[in-house]
N, C-alpha and C positions, 0 to 999 in steps of 0.2 A: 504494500500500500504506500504510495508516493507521499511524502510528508507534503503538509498545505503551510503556505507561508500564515505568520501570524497577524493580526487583523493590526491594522496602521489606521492610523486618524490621516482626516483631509485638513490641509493647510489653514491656520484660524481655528482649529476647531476643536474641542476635548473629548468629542466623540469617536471610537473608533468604529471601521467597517469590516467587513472581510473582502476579502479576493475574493471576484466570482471572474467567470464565464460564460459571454452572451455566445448563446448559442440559435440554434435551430434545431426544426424538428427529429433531424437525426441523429441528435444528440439524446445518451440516455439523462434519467431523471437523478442528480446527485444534488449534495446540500451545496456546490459551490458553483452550480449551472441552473443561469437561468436560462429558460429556451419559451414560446409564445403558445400561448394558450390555443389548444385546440377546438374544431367547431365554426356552427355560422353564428350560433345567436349566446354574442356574450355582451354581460352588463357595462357599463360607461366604463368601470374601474378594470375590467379585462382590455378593453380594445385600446385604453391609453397604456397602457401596460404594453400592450404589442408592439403598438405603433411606438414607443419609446426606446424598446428594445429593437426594434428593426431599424430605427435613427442610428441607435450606437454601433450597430453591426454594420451601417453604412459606412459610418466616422473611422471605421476600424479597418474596411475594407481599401477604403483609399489611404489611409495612412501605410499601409502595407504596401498598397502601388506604388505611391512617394519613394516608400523604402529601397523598393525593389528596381524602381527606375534609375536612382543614386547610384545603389551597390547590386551590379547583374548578379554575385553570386547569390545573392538571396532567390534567385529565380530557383535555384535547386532544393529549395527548403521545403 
């Protein structure tokens, strides 16, 4: 079992979080993966939920283009 980093506060602030993983749905179900709710008919608090998590998975995605654009050897990763 891979050890999990330990949960760090965000800048300003006294509260700490944990590490997760935005994921999708072919990700399994763990305590440090979140992935988007499945189904058509979810409440207000699910589909801001998705749509948030599928922002960050945006934000994530390009940031890894960037990377990869920079340094070609990340192409093999």
């Amino acid at each position: 079992v891979p050890q999990q980093p330990p949960s760090s506060s965000i800048t300003n602030s006294s509260a700490t979080y944990p590490y997760v993983i935005a994921g999708d749905e072919a990700f399994y179900l763990s305590q440090n993966v979140f992935r988007p709710y499945g189904g058509k008919i979810l409440n207000h608090k699910k589909k801001v939920f998705n749509y948030r998590l599928s922002r960050a998975r945006r934000y994530i995605d390009c940031c890894f283009g960037i990377l990869v654009s920079k340094w070609r050897i990340l192409i093999r990763i």
